[in-house]
GUVEX-258763 format. One record per residue (C-alpha): residue in one letter; x, y, z. Coordinates in steps of 0.5 Angstrom, whole numbers, padded with zeros to 4 digits, always signed. Example, Ala and Ser with C-alpha at 12.3 -4.5 7.8 and 13.67 -1.06 7.14 Angstrom:
BEGIN
a+0025-0009+0016;s+0027-0002+0014;
END
This chain:
BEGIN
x-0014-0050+0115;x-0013-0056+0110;x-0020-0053+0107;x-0017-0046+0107;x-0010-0048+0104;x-0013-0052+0098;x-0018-0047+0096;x-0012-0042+0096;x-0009-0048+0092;x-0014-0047+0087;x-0015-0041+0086;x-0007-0040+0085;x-0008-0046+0079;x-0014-0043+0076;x-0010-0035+0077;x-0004-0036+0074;x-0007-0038+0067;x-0011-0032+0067;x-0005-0028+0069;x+0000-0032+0064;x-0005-0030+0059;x-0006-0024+0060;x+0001-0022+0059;x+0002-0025+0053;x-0004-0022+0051;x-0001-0014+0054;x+0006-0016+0051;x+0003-0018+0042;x+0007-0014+0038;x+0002-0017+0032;x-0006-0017+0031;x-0008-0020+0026;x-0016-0022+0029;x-0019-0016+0024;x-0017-0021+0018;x-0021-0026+0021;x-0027-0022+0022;x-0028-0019+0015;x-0028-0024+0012;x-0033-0027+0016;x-0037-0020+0015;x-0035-0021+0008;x-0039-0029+0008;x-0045-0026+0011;x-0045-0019+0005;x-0045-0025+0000;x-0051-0029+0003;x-0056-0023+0001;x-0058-0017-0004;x-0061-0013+0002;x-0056-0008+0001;x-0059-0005+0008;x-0058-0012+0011;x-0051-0013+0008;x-0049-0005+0011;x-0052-0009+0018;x-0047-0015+0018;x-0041-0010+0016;x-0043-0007+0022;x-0044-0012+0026;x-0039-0017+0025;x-0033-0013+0023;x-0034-0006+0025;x-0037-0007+0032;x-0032-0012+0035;x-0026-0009+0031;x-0019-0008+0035;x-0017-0001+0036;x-0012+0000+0031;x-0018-0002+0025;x-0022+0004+0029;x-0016+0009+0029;x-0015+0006+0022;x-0023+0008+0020;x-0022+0015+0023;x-0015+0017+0019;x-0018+0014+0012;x-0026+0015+0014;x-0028+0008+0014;x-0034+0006+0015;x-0040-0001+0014;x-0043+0002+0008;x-0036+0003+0005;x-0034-0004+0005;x-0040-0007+0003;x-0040-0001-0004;x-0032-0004-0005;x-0033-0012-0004;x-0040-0011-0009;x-0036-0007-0015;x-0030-0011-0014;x-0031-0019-0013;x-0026-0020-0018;x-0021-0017-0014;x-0024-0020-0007;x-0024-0026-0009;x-0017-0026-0011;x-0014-0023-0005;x-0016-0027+0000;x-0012-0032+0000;x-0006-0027+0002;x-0009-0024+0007;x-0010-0030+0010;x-0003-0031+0010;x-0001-0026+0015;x-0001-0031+0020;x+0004-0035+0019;x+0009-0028+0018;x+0007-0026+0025;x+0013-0030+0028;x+0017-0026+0023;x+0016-0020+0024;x+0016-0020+0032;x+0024-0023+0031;x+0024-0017+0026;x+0022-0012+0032;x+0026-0015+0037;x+0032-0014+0033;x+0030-0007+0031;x+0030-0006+0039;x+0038-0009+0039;x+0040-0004+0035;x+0036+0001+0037;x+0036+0001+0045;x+0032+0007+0044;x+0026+0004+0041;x+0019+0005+0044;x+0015+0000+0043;x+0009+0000+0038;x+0002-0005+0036;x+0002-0007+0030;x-0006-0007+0027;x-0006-0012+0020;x-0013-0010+0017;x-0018-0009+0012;x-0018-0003+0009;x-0021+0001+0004;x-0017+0001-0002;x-0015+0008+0001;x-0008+0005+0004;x-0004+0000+0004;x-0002+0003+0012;x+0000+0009+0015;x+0002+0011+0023;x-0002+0015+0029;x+0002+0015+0035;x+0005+0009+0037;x+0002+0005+0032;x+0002+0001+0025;x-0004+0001+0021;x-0004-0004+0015;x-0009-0005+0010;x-0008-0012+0008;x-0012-0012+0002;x-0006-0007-0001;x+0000-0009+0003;x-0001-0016+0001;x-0003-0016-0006;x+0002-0018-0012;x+0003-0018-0019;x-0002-0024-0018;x-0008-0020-0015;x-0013-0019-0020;x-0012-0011-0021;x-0017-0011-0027;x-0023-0007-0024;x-0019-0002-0019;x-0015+0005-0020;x-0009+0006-0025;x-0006+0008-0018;x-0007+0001-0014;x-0005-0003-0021;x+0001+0000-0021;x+0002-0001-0013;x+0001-0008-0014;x+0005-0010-0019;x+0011-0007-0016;x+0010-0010-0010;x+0012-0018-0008;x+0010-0022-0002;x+0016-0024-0001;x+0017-0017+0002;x+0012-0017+0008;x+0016-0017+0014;x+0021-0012+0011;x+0015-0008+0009;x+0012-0007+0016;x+0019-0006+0019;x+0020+0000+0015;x+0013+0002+0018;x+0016+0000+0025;x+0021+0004+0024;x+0017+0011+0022;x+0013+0010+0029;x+0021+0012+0032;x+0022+0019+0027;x+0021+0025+0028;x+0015+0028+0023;x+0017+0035+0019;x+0021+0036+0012;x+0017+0037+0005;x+0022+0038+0001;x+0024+0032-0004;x+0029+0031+0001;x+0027+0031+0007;x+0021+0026+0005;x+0026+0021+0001;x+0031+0020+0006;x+0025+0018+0011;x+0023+0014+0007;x+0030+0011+0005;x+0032+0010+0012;x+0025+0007+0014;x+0028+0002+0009;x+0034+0001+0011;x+0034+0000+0018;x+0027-0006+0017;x+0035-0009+0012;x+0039-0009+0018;x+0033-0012+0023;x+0031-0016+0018;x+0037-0018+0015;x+0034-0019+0008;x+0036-0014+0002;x+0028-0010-0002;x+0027-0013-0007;x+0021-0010-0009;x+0022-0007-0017;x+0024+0000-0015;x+0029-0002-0010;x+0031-0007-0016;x+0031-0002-0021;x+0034+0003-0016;x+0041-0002-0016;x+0040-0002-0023;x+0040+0005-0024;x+0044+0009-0019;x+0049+0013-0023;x+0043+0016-0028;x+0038+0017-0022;x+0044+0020-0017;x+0045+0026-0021;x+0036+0027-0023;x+0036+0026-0016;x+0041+0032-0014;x+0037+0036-0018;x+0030+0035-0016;x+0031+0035-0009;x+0030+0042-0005;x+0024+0042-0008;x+0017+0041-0006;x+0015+0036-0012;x+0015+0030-0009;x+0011+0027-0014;x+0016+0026-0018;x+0020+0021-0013;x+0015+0018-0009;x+0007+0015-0009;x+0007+0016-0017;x+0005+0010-0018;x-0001+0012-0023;x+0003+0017-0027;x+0011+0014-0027;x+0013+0007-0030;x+0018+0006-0024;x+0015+0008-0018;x+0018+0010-0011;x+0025+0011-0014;x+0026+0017-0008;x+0026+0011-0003;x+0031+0008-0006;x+0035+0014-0007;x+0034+0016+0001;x+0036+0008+0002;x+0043+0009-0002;x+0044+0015+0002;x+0043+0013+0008;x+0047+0007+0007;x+0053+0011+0004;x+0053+0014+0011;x+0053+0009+0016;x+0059+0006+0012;x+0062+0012+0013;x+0062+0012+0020;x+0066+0009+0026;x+0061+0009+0030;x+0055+0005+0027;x+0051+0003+0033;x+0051+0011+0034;x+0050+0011+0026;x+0044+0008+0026;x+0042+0012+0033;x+0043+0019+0028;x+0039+0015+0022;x+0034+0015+0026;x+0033+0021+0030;x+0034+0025+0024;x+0030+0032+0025;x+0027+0033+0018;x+0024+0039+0020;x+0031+0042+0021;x+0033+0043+0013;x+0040+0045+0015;x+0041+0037+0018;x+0038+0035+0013;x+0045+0038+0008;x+0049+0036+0014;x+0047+0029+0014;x+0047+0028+0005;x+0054+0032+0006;x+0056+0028+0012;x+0055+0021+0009;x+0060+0022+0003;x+0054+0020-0002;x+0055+0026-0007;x+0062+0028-0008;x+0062+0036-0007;x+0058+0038-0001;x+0050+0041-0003;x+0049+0048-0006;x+0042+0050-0005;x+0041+0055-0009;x+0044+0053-0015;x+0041+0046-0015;x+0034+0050-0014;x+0036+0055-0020;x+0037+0048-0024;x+0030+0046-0022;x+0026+0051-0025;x+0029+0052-0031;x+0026+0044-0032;x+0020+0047-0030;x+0015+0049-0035;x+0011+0054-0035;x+0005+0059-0039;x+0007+0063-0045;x+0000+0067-0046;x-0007+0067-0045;x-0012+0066-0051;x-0014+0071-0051;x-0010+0076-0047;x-0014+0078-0041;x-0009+0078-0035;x-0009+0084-0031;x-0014+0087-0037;x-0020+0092-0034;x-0024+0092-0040;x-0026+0083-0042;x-0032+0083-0045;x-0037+0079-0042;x-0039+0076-0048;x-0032+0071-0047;x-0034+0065-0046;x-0028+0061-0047;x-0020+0062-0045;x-0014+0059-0048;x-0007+0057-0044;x-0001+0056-0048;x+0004+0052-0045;x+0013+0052-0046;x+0013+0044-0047;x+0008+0038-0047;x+0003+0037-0041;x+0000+0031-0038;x-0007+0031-0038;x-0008+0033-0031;x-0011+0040-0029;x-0011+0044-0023;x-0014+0051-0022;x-0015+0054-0015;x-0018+0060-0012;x-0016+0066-0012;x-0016+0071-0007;x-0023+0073-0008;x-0025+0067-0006;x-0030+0062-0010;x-0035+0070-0011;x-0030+0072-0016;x-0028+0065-0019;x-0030+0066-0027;x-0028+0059-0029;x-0034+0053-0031;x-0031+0047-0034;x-0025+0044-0037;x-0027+0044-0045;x-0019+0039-0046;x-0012+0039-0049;x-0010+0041-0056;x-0008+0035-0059;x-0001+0037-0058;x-0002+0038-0051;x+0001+0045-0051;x-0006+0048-0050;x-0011+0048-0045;x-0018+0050-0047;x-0023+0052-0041;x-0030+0055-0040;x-0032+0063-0037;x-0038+0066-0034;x-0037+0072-0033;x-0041+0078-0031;x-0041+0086-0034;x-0037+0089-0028;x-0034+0084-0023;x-0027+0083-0023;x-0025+0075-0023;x-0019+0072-0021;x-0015+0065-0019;x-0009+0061-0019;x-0005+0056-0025;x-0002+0051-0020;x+0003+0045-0021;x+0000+0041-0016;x-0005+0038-0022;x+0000+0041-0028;x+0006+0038-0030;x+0010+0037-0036;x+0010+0030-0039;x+0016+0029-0035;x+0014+0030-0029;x+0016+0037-0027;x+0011+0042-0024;x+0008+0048-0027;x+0011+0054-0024;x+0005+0058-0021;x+0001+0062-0026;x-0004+0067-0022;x-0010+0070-0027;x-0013+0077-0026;x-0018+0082-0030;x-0024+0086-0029;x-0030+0085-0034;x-0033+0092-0037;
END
C-alpha cells in the first residue's frame, strides 16, 4: 500500500507540470516561434550557393515544422521554400536590416495579450482568436482567416529605418509611414477585424472597418495612432471631411486605402472611418452598447451603413446617396474619342495596326484594358506603345484580321486621373471588312 500511494505521489508530481503546461500552451494568444525559425532557415540559406540545398533547408527548418498559422499564411499569400530563398538572395540589404525588428516581437508579446484582454472587457462578446507572427513573403503585412491573425513580420515590423532601396515603390511607401512604437496597436486592429462581419465594397463600407479596427485597438490599448496618416488625418481633417463625402458610395477604394505606391498620404480612409466612429461613440449614452454597434457592424447592409454615419452626427446634414454619387462622376475622367474612330464601325481596315485613346484630363500612367464579351478570340489588342507626353493620350497596338469582329472594355481599375479618379468604363466595339 505505501509503494502504491507513493508511486500515485509521483505520478501526480510528474502529471501536473505536463498539465500545467499544456494549459498554458492551449491558452497563448501570441506565437512568435515561426520568427525564430526563419532566421535559423535563413543562416543556413546564406552558408551555401547550392540554390537546391538552399530550397532544402528552407523547406526543412522553416516550412516543415511551421505552426498552423504560417501554413494558413502560406495558403492565403501562396508561399512556399523556393520563394523565400529568391527574396532573401534578391534583397540581402533589406534582410539584413529587418532582423533586428522582427526579433523584438518577443518583448511586445505581454503587451499585446493585455491588449486583447482588455479588448474582451469592453467587448464581452468577443471570440477568441490565435495570433501567428511570422515571416512572410513581401506579399502582406498581415491578414485574417477564420479565427485567426496572420502577420508578416518582415512588413509589420519594418520602419522608416528599414533599408527599403531594393523593394517596391508600394513597401517603400508602407515603411516609411509605419513606426514601431505602433505594433501592439497594429495587431489589436487585426484582432479586431477577426470579430467583423465581412461585406461592403463601397469606399465607405471598407474605410469605417478599418477605422473601427483602429479605434477599437485606441480604447484597448489606451494609446493614440501615431502612424503618419493618423498624424496627417488630425492635421487635415476639415479639408479630408468634405473630399471623403464625396467619394464615399463609390467603389474607388484606391483613393483611400492600400495606395501607398501611388499617393503621398497613404491610407487616410482609416482615419476618416476612425474619426466617424469616434464621433459616434461620443454621441451615445450608452458607450459600452456603442462599442458593441461598432463592432457588429453589417457592411454588407448599405442602408446601416448611412444609418450608422447619420447616427454618429459626424456630417451635419444626414447622407444623400444619389447626389453625392452624381458629384463623383463628374470628377471622373473619361474618353473623349478613338484615333481613329473605330467604335462601333463595320468597316476597319485590316491594315490598321495602331489605335489612339484620347483622354478628358491628365492620367497616371497605369493601364488597364479587359476582355470584352467575345472573350480573348475577339481581343484585337497586342501591346501598349505609351503615353503622350501630356498624358492625355494613350497609344496601342492592333492585329486585326479581314472579317472578324473584335471587342473589349477600358476599365478604371488601371486607368485613373492624376488625381486619383477612376476612368468611367469605356467598351470598344467594330467589325474589320
Amino acid at each position: 500500500m505505501y509503494n502504491m500511494k507513493l508511486l500515485y505521489i509521483i505520478a501526480i508530481s510528474i502529471c501536473l507540470p505536463l498539465i500545467s503546461l499544456a494549459q498554458h500552451q492551449s491558452n497563448n494568444i501570441v506565437y512568435t516561434t515561426d520568427i525564430d525559425r526563419f532566421w535559423t532557415a535563413f543562416d543556413s540559406v546564406r552558408s551555401t550557393n547550392d540554390s537546391t540545398k538552399q530550397v532544402q533547408y528552407m523547406q526543412k527548418l522553416y516550412v516543415d515544422p511551421c505552426t498552423e498559422g504560417l501554413k494558413a499564411f502560406m495558403q492565403a499569400r501562396d508561399y512556399d521554400a523556393k520563394l523565400w530563398v529568391e527574396l532573401i538572395n534578391k534583397y540581402p540589404k533589406f534582410w539584413q536590416s529587418i532582423k533586428a525588428n522582427t526579433l523584438r516581437v518577443k518583448e511586445q508579446v505581454k503587451l499585446i495579450t493585455n491588449g486583447v484582454q482588455n479588448f474582451k472587457k469592453l467587448y464581452p462578446e468577443m471570440r477568441p482568436a490565435k495570433m501567428y507572427f511570422t515571416i512572410g513573403g513581401l506579399r502582406s503585412g498581415g491578414t485574417t482567416t477564420g479565427d485567426m491573425v496572420l502577420v508578416g513580420a518582415e512588413i509589420a515590423t519594418a520602419d522608416k529605418n528599414t533599408d527599403a532601396s531594393e523593394l517596391s515603390d508600394w513597401l517603400k511607401g508602407v515603411f516609411k509611414d509605419q513606426q514601431s512604437s505602433n505594433l501592439v496597436g497594429l495587431n489589436i486592429h487585426e484582432y479586431v477585424h477577426t470579430q467583423q462581419k465581412p461585406g461592403g465594397n463601397t469606399v465607405l463600407a471598407q474605410c469605417i472597418k478599418e477605422g473601427a479596427a483602429d479605434f477599437i485597438a485606441e480604447l484597448a490599448t489606451k494609446t493614440k495612432n501615431n502612424n503618419n496618416y493618423a498624424i496627417y488625418g488630425r492635421e487635415h481633417e476639415k479639408e479630408l471631411k468634405e473630399k471623403f463625402r464625396i467619394d464615399m458610395f463609390s467603389t474607388a477604394t484606391g483613393l483611400w486605402l492600400y495606395n501607398g505606391s501611388s499617393s503621398a498620404h497613404a491610407d487616410l480612409g482609416y482615419y476618416m472611418g476612425y474619426a466617424i466612429c469616434n464621433s459616434y461613440y461620443q454621441k451615445q449614452a450608452n458607450q459600452k452598447q456603442a462599442i458593441k454597434s461598432i463592432i457588429e457592424l453589417d457592411y454588407s447592409n448599405e442602408q446601416q451603413v448611412v444609418d450608422f454615419v447619420n447616427q454618429s452626427g459626424y456630417y451635419n446634414e444626414p447622407l444623400n446617396m444619389q447626389e453625392l454619387l452624381d458629384k463623383f462622376e463628374k470628377l471622373q475622367p473619361y474618353i473623349v474619342s478613338l484615333c481613329p474612330s473605330i467604335n462601333a464601325k463595320k468597316d476597319v481596315s485590316a491594315t490598321l495596326t495602331e489605335l489612339t485613346f484620347n483622354f478628358s484630363e491628365p492620367m497616371a500612367k497605369s493601364v488597364s484594358i479587359s476582355l470584352g464579351e467575345g472573350g480573348k478570340e475577339h481581343f484585337p489588342l497586342t501591346g501598349v506603345i505609351g503615353f503622350a507626353e501630356d498624358m492625355k493620350s494613350l497609344k496601342v497596338k492592333l492585329a486585326l484580321k479581314p472579317g472578324k469582329t473584335y471587342d473589349f472594355v477600358v476599365t478604371g481599375r488601371g486607368f485613373k486621373s492624376q488625381k486619383g479618379y477612376p476612368l468611367k468604363e469605356y467598351k470598344v466595339e467594330f467589325e474589320v471588312q
